[in-house]
C-alpha positions in Angstrom: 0.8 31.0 -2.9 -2.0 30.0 -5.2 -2.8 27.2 -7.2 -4.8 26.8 -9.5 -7.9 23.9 -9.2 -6.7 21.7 -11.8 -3.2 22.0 -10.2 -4.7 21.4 -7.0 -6.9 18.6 -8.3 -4.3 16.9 -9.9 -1.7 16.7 -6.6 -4.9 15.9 -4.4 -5.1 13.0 -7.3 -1.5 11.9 -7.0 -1.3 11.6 -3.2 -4.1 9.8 -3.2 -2.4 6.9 -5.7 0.6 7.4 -3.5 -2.0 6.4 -0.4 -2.9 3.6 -2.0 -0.5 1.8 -3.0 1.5 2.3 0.1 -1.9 0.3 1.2 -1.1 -2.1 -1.1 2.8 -3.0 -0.2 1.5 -2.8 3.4 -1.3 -5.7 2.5 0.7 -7.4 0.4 3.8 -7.4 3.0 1.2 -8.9 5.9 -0.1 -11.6 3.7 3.2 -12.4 2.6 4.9 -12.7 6.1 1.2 -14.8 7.0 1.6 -17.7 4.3 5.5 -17.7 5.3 4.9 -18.0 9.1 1.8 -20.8 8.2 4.1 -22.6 5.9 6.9 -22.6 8.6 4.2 -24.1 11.3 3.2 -26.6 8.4 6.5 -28.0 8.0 7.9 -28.5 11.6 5.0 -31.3 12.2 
């Protein structure tokens, strides 16, 4: 199967965005579950 570059270029392009903002939702998921964990600790004492 061939592709052409552009073709090629453009998917390489698209994964890559797809990499990154799975990154994103990761990061944003850790510091989400970190402020609710600190707010828990902050509000038992």
């Amino acid at each position: 199967m061939f592709l052409h570059p552009e073709m090629l270029s453009a998917l390489a392009t698209e994964r890559q965005h797809e990499l990154v903002a799975e990154n994103d939702r990761r990061h944003l998921l850790t510091a989400a579950r970190r402020i609710r964990r600190a707010n828990r600790a902050h509000r038992s004492h």
